[in-house]
TORTIMI-671209 format. One line per field, with one value per atom (N, C-alpha, C): residue in three letters; residue number from 0; x, y, z; atom name. Coordinates in pm, 1 decimal, padded with zeros to 6 digits. Layout:
N
r: c(Ala|...)
k: c(NUM|...)
X: c(X|...)
Y: c(Y|...)
Z: c(Z|...)
a: c(CA|...)
//
This chain:
181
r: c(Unk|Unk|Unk|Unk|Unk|Unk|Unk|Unk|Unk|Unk|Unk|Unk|Unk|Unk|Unk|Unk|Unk|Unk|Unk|Unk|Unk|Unk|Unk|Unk|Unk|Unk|Unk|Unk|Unk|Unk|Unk|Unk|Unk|Unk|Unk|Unk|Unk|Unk|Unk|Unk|Unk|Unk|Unk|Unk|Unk|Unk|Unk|Unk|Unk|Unk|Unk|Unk|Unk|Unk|Unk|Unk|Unk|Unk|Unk|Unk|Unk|Unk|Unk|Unk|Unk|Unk|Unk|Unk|Unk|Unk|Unk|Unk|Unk|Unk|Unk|Unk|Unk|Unk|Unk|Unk|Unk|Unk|Unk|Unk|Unk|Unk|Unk|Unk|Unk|Unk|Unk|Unk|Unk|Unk|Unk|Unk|Unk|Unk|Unk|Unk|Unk|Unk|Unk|Unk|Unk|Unk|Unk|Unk|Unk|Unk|Unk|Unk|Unk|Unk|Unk|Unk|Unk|Unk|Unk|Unk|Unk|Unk|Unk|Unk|Unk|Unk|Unk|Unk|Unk|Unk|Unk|Unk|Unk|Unk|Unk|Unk|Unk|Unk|Unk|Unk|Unk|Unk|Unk|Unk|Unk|Unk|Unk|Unk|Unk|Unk|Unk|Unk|Unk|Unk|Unk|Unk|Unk|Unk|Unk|Unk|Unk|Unk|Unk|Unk|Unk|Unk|Unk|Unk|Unk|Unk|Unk|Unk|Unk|Unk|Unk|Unk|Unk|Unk|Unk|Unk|Unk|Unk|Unk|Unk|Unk|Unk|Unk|Unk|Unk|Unk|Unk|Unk|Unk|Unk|Unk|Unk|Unk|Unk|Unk|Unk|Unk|Unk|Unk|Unk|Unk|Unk|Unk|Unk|Unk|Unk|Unk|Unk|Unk|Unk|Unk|Unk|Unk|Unk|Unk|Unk|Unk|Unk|Unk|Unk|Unk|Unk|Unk|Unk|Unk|Unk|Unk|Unk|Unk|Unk|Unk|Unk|Unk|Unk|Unk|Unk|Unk|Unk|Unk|Unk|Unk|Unk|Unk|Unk|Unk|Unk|Unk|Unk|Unk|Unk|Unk|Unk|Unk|Unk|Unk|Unk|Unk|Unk|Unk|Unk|Unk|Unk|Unk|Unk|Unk|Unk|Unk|Unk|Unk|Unk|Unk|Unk|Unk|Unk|Unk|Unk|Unk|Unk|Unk|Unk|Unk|Unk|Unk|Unk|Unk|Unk|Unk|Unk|Unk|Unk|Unk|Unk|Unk|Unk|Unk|Unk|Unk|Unk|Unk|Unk|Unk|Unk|Unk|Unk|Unk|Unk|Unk|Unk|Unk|Unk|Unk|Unk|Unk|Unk|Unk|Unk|Unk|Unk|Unk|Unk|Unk|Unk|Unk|Unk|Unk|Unk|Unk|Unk|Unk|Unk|Unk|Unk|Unk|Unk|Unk|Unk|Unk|Unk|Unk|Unk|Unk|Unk|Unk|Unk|Unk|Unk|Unk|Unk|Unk|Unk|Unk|Unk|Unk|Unk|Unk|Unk|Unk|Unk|Unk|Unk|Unk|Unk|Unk|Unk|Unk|Unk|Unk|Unk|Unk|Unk|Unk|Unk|Unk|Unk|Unk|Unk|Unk|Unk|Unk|Unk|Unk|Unk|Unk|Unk|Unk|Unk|Unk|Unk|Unk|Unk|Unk|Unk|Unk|Unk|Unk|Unk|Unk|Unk|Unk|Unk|Unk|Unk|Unk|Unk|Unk|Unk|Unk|Unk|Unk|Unk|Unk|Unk|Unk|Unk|Unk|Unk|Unk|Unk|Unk|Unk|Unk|Unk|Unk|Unk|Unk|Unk|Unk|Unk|Unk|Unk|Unk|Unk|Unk|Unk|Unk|Unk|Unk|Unk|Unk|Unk|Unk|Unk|Unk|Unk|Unk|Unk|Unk|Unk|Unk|Unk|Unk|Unk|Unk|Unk|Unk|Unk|Unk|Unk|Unk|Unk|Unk|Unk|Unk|Unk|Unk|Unk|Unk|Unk|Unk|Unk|Unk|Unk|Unk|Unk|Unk|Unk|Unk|Unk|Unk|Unk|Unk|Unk|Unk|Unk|Unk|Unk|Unk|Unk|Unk|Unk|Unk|Unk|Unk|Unk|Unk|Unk|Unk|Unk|Unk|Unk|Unk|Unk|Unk|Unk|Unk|Unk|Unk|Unk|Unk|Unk|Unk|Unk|Unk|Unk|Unk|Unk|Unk|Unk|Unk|Unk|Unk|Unk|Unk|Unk|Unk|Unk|Unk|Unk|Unk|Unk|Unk|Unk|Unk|Unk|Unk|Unk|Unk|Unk|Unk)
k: c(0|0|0|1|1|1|2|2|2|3|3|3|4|4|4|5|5|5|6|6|6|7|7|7|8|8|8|9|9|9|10|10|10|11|11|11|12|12|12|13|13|13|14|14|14|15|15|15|16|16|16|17|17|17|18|18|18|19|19|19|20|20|20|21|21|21|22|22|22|23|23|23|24|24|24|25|25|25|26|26|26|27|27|27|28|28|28|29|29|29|30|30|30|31|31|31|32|32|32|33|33|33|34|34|34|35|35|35|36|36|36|37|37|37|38|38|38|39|39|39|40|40|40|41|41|41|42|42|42|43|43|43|44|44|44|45|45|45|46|46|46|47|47|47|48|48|48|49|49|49|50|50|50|51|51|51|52|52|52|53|53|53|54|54|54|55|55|55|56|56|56|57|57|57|58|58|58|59|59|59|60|60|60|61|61|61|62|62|62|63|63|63|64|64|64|65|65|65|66|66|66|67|67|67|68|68|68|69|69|69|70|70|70|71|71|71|72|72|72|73|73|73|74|74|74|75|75|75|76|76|76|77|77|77|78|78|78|79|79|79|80|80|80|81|81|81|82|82|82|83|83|83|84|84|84|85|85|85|86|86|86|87|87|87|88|88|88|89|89|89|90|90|90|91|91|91|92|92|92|93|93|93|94|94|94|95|95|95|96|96|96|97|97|97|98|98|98|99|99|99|100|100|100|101|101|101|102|102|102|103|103|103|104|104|104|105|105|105|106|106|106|107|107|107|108|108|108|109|109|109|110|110|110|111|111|111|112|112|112|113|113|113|114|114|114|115|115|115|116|116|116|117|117|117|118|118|118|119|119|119|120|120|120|121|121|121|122|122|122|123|123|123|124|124|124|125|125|125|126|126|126|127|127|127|128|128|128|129|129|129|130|130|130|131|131|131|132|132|132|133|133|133|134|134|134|135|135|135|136|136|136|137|137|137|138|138|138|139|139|139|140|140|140|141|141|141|142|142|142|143|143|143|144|144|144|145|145|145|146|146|146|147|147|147|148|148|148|149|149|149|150|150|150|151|151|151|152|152|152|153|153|153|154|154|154|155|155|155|156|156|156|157|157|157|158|158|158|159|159|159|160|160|160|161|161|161|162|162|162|163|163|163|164|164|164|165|165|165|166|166|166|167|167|167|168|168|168|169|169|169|170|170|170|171|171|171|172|172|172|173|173|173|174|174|174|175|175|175|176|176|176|177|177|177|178|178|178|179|179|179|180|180|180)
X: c(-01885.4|-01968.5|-02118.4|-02146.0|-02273.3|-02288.8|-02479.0|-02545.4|-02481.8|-02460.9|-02431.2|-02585.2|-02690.6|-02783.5|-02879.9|-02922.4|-03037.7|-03137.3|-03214.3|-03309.8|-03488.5|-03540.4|-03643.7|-03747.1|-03725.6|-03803.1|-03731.4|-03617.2|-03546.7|-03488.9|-03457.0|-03401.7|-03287.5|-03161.5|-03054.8|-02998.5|-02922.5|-02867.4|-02824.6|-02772.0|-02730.1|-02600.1|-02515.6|-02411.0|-02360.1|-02409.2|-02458.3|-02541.2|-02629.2|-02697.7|-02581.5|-02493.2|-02424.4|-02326.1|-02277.1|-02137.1|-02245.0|-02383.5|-02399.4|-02436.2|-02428.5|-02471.9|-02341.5|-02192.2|-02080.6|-02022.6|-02067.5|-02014.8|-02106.9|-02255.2|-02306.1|-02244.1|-02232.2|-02139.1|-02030.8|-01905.8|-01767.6|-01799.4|-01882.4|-01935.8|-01959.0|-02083.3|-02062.1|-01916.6|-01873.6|-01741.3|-01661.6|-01655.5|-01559.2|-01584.7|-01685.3|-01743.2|-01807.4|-01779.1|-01838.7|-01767.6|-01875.2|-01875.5|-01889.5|-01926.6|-02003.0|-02154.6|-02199.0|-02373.7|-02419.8|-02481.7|-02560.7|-02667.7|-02582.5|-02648.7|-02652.7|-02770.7|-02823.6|-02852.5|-02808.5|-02801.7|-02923.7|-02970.6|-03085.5|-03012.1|-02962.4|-02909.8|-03038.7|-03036.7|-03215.8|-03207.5|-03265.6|-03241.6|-03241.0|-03217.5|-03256.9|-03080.9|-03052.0|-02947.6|-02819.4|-02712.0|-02602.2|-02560.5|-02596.3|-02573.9|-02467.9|-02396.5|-02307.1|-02331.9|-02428.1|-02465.8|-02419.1|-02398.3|-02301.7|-02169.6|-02109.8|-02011.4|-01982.6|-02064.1|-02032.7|-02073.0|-02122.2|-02118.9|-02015.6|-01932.0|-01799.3|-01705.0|-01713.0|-01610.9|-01666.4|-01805.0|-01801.0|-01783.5|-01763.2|-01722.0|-01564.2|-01493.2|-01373.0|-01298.6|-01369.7|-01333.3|-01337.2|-01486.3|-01511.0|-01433.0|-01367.2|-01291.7|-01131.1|-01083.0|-00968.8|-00964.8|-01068.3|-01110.8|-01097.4|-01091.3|-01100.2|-01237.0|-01309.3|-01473.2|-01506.8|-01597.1|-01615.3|-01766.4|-01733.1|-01812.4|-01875.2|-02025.0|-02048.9|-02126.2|-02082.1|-02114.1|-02208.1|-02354.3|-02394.7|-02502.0|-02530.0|-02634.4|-02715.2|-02822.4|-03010.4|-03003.1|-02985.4|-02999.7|-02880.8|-02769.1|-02696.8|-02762.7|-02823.1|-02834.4|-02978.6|-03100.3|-03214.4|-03168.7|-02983.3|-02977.7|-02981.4|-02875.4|-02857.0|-02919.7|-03074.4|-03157.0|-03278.6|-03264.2|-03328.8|-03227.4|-03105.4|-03079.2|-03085.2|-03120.9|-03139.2|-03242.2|-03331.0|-03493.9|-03508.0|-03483.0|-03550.5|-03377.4|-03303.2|-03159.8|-03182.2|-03329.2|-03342.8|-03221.9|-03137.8|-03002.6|-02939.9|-02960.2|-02878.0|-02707.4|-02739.4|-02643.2|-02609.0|-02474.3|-02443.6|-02487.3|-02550.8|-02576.1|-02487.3|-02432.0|-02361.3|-02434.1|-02415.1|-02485.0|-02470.7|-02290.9|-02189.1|-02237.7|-02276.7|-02308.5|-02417.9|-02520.5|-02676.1|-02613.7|-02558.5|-02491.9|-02417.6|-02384.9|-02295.5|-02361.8|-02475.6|-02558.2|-02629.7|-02656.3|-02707.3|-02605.2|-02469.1|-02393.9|-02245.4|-02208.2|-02138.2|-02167.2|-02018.5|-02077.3|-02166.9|-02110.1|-02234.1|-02198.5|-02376.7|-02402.8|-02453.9|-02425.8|-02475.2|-02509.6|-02658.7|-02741.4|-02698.5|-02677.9|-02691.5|-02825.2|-02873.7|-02989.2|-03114.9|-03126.4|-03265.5|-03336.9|-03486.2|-03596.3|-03511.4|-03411.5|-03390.2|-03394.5|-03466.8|-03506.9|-03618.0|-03680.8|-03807.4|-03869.3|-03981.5|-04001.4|-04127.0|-04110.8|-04228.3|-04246.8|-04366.5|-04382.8|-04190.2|-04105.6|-04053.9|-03901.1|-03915.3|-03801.7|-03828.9|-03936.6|-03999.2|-04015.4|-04011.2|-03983.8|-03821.9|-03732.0|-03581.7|-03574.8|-03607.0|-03559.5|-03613.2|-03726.7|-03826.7|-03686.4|-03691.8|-03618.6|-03458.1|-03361.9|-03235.3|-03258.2|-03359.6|-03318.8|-03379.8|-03448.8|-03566.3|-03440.3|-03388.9|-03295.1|-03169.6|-03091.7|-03039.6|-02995.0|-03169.6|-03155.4|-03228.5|-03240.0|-03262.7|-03147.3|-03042.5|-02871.5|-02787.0|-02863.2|-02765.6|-02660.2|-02659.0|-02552.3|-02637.0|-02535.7|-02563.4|-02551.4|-02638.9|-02711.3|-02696.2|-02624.1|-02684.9|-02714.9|-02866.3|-02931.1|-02890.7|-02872.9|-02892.5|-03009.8|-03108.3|-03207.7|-03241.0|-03313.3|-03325.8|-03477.9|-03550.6|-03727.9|-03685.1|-03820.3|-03832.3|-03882.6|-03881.0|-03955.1|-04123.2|-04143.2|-04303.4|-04311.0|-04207.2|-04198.3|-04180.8|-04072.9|-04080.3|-04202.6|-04291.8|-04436.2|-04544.9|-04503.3|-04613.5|-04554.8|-04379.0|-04346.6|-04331.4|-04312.3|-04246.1|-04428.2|-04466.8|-04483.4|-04468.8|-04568.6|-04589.8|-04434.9|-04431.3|-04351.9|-04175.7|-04173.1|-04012.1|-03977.4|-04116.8|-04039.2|-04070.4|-04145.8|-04117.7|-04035.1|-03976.7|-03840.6|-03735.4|-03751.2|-03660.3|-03649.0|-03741.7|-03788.2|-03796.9|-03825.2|-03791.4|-03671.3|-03535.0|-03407.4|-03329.4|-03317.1|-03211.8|-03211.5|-03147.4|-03100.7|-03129.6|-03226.6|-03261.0|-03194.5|-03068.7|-03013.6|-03078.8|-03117.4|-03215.6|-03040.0|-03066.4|-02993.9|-03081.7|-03033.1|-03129.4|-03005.9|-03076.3|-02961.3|-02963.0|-02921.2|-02893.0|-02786.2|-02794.6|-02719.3|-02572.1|-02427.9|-02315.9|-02232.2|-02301.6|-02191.1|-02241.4|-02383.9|-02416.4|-02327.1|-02340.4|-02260.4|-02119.4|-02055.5|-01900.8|-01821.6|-01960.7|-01938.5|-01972.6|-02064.7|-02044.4|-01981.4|-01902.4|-01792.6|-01720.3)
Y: c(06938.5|06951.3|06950.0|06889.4|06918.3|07052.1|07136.1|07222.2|07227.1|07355.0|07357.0|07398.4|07396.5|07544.8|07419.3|07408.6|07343.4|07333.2|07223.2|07204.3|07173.9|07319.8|07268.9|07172.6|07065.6|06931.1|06817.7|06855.0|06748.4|06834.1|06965.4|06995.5|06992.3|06931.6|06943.5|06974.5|06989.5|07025.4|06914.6|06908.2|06798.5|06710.3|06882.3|06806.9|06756.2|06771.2|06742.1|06578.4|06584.8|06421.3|06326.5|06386.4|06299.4|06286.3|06325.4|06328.8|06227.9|06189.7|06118.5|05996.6|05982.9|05827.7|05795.4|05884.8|05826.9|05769.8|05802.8|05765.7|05607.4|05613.4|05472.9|05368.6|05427.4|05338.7|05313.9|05373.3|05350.1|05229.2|05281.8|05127.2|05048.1|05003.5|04890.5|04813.3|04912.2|04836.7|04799.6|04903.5|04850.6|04782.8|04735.0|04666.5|04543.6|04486.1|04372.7|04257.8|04183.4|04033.3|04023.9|04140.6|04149.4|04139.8|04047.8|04069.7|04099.7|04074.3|04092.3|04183.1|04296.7|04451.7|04445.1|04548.5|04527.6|04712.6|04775.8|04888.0|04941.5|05009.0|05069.1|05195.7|05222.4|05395.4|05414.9|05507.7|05538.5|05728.2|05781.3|05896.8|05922.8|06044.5|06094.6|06056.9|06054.0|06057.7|06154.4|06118.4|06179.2|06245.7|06150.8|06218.4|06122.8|06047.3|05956.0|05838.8|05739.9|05634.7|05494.2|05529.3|05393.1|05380.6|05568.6|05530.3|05518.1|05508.2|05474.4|05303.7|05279.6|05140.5|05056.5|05134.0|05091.6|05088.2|05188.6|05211.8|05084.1|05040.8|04968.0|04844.5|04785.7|04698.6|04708.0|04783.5|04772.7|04734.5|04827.2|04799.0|04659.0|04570.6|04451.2|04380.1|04384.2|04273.1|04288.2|04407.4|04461.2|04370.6|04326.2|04289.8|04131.6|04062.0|03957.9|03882.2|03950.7|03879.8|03903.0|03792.0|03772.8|03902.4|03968.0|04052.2|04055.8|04061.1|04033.2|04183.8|04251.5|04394.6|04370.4|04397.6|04411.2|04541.9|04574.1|04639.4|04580.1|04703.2|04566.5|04516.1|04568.9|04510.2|04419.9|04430.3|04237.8|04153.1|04169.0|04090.0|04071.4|04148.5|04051.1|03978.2|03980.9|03999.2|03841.5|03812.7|03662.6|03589.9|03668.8|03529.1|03548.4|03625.0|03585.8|03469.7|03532.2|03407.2|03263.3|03245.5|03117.6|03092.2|03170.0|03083.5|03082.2|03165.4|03128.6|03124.5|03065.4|03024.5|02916.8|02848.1|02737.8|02652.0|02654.4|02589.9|02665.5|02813.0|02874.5|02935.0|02938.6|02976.1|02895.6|02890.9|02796.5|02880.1|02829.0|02914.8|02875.3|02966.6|02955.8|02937.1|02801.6|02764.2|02793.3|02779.8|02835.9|02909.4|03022.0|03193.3|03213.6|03168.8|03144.6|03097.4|03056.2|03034.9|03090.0|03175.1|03236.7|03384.1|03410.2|03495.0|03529.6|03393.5|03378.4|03349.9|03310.3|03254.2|03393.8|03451.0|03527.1|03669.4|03703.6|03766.3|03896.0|03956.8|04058.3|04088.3|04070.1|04164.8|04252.8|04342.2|04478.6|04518.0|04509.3|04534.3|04684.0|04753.0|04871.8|04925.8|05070.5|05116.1|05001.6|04980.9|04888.6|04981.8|04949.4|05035.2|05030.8|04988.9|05010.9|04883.1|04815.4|04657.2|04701.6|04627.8|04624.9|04520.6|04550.5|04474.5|04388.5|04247.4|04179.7|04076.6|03983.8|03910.3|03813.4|03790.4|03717.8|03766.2|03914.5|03984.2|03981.9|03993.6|04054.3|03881.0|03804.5|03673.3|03681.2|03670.3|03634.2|03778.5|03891.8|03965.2|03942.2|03899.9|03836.8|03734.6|03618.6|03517.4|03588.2|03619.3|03661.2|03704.2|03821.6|03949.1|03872.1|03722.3|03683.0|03536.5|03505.8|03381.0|03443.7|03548.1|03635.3|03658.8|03724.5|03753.0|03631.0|03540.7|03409.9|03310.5|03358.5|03262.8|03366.2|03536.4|03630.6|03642.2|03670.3|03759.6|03866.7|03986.3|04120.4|04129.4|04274.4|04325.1|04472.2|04536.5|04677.7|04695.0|04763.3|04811.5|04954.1|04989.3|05134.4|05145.5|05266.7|05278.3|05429.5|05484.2|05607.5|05626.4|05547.0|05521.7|05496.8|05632.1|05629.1|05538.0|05524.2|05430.9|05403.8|05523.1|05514.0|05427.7|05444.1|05439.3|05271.5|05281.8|05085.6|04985.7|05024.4|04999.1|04993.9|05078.1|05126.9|04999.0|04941.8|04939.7|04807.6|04721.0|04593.0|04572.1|04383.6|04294.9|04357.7|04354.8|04424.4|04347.9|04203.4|04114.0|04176.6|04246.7|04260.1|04411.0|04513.8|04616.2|04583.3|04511.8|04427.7|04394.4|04373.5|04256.2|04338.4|04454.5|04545.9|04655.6|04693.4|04819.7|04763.7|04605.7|04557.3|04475.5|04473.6|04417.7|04467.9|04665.7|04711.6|04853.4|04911.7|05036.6|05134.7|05186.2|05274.3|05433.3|05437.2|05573.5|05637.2|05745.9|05871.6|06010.0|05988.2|06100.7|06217.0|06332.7|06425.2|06571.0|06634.2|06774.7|06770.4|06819.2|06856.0|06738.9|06726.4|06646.0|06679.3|06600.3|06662.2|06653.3|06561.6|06575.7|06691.9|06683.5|06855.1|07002.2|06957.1|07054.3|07086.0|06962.7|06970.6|07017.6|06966.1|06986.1|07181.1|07226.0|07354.6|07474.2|07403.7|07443.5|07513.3)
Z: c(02199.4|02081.7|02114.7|02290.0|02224.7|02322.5|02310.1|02375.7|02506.8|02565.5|02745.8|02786.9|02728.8|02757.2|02791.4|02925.5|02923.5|02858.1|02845.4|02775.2|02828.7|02830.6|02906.3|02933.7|02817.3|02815.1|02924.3|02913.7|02990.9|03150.8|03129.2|03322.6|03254.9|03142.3|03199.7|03052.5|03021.2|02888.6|02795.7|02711.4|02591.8|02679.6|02732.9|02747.2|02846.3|02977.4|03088.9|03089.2|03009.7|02983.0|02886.8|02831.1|02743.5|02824.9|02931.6|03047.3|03153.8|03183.2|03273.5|03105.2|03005.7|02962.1|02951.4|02904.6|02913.7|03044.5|03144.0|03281.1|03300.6|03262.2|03220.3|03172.5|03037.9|02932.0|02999.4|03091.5|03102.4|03247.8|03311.4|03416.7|03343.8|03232.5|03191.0|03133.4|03065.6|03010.1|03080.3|03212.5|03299.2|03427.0|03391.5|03512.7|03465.1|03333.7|03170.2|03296.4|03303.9|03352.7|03484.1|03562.1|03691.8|03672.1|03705.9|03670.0|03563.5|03481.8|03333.1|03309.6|03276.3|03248.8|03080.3|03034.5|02906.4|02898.0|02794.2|02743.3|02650.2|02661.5|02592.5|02539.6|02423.1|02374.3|02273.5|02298.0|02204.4|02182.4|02116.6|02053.9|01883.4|01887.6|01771.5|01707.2|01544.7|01475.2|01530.8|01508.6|01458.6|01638.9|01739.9|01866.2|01920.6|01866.5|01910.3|02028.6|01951.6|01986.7|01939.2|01802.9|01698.2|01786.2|01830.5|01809.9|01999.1|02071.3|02212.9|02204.9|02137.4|02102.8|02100.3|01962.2|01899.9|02041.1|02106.6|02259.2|02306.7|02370.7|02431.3|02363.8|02257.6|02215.1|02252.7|02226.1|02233.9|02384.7|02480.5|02601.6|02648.5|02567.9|02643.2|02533.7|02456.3|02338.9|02440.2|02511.2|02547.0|02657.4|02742.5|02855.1|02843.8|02706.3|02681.1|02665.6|02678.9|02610.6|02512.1|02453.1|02311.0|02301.0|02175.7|02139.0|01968.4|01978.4|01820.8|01805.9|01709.7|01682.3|01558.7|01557.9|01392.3|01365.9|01253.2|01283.8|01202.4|01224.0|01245.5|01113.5|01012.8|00880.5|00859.8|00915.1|00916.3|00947.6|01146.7|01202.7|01121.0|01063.9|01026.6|00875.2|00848.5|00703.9|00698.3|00818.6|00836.4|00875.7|00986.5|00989.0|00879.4|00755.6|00634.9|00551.9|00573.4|00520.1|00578.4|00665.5|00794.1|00773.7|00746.6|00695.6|00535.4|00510.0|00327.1|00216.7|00316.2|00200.4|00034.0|00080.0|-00036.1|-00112.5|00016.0|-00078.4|-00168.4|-00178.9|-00288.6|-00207.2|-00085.5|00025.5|00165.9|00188.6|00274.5|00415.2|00499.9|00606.8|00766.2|00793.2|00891.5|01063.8|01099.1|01208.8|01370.7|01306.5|01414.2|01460.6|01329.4|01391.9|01429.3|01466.9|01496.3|01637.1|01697.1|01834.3|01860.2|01815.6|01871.7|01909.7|01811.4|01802.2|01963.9|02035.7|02135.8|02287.0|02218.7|02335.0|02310.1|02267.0|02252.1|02443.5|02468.9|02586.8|02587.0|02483.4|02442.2|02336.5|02283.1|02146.0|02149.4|02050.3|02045.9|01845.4|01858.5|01780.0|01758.7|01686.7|01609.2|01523.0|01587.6|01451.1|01463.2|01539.8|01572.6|01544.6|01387.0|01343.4|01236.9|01167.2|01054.1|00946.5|01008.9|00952.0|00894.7|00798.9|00730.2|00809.3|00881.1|01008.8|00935.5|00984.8|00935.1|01098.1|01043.3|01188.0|01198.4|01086.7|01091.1|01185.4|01112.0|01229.4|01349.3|01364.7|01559.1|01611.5|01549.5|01633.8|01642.3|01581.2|01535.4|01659.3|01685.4|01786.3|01892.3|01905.9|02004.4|02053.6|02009.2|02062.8|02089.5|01988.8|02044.7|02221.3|02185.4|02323.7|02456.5|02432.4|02570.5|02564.5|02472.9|02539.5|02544.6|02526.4|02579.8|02729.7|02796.1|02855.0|02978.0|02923.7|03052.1|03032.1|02932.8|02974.8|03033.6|03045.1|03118.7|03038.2|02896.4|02871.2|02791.3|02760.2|02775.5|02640.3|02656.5|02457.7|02515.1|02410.5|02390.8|02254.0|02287.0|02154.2|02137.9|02047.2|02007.2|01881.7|01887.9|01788.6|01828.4|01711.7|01682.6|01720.0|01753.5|01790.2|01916.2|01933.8|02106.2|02200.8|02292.3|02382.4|02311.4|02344.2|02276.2|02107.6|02033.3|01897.5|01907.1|01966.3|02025.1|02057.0|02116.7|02154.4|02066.5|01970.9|01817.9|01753.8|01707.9|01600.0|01605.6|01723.3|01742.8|01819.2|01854.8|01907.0|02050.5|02180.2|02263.5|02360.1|02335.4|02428.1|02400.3|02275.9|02250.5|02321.7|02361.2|02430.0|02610.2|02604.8|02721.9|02778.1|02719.6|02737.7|02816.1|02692.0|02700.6|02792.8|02784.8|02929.3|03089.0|03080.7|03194.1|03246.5|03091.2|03116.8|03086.8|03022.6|02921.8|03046.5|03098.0|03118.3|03040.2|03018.2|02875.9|02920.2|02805.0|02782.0|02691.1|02725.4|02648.9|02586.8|02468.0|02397.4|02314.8|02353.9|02281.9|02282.3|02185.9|02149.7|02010.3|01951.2|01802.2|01760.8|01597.5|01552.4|01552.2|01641.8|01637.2|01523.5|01419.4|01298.7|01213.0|01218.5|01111.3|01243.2|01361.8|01418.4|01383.5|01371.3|01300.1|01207.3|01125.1|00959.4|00946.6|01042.1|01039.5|01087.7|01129.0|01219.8|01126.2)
a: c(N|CA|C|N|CA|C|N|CA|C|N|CA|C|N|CA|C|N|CA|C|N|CA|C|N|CA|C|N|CA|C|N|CA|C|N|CA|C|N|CA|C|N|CA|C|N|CA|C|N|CA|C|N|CA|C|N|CA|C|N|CA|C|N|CA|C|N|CA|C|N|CA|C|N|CA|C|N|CA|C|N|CA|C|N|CA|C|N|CA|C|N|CA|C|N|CA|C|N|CA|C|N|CA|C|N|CA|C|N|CA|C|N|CA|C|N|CA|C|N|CA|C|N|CA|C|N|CA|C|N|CA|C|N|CA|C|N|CA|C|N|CA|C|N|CA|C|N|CA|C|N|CA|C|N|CA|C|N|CA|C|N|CA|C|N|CA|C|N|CA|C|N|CA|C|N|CA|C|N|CA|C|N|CA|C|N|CA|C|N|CA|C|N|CA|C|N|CA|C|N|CA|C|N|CA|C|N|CA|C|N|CA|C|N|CA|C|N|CA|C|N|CA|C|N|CA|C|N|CA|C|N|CA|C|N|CA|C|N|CA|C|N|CA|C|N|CA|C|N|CA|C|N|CA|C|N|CA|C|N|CA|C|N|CA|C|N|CA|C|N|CA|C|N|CA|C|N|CA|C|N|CA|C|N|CA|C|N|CA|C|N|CA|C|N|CA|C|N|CA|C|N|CA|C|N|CA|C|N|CA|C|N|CA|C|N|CA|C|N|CA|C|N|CA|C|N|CA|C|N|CA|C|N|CA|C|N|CA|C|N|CA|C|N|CA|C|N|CA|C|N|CA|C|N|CA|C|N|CA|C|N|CA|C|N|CA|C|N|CA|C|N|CA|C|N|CA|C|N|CA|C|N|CA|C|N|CA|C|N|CA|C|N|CA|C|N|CA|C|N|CA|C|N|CA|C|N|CA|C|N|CA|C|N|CA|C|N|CA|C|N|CA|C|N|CA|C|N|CA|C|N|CA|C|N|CA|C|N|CA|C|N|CA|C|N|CA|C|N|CA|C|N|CA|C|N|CA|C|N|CA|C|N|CA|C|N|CA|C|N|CA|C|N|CA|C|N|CA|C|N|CA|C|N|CA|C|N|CA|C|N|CA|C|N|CA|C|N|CA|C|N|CA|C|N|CA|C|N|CA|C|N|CA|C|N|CA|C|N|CA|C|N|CA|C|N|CA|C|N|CA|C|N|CA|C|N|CA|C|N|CA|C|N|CA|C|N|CA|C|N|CA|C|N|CA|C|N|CA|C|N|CA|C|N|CA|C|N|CA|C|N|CA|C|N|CA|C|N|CA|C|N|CA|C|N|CA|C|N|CA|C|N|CA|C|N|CA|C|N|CA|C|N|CA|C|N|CA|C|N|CA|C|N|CA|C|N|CA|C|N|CA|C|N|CA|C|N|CA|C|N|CA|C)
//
């Protein structure tokens, strides 16, 4: 489904770059609890990033490690509710540890939070105590490297560009490809 036709921004074609991030992705999964590797999927919509996610969740749940899947608007859903609950909601504490001690999480759609200073600390802290207890995060987000740098706190793409494997997806969208099929 995707482009064979190279792409002269990149040297190599859609589908050619999506056959070397799946061969990425299938090492991490199959290689989950050798050393503490961290996933960067980044790209434009509808290029199958949610759903190489979903695979690698599955492989590492198959594998027997604990896996917490959310995307960005859960995960900032629950630590709004963790700071401003006022007693109207019971807040789950468990899951605030587990948030951090679980073997890997994988954030979904990062940039789709309504970003204030209060998110970019709550991601600030997850992705930097994260990654100094060594367990593993893959992000997926639709903002580019550069877009990361504009949009977040200078310390959170930091973090990231110097602890995440950053997979670059690019090509046309494959579900408007499908659907026109």
């Amino acid at each position: 489904v995707y482009d064979d036709i190279v792409d002269p921004e990149y040297g190599i074609s859609p589908q050619e770059n999506m056959q070397t991030i799946l061969d990425a992705c299938r090492r991490f999964a199959t290689d989950f609890g050798v050393g503490n590797r961290n996933l960067l999927l980044h790209g434009p919509s509808g290029l199958g990033k949610s759903f190489l996610c979903s695979c690698i969740a599955k492989e590492v749940l198959d594998k027997g490690f604990s896996v917490i899947y959310l995307s960005a608007p859960e995960f900032f859903g629950f630590f709004e509710k963790y700071h401003f609950h006022h007693g109207e909601e019971t807040v789950d504490y468990d899951f605030l540890e587990s948030l951090y001690d679980c073997d890997l999480l994988i954030l979904d759609d990062l940039g789709t939070e309504v970003i204030s200073s209060v998110t970019q600390s709550d991601l600030f802290q997850t992705i930097n105590r994260r990654i100094n207890e060594q367990k593993c995060t893959v992000i997926s987000t639709n903002l580019s490297i550069r877009q990361l740098s504009q949009v977040y706190s200078e310390r959170i793409p930091s973090r990231i560009l110097g602890e995440y494997e950053p997979l670059l997806f690019f090509g046309s969208d494959i579900r408007k490809r499908r659907y026109m099929q």
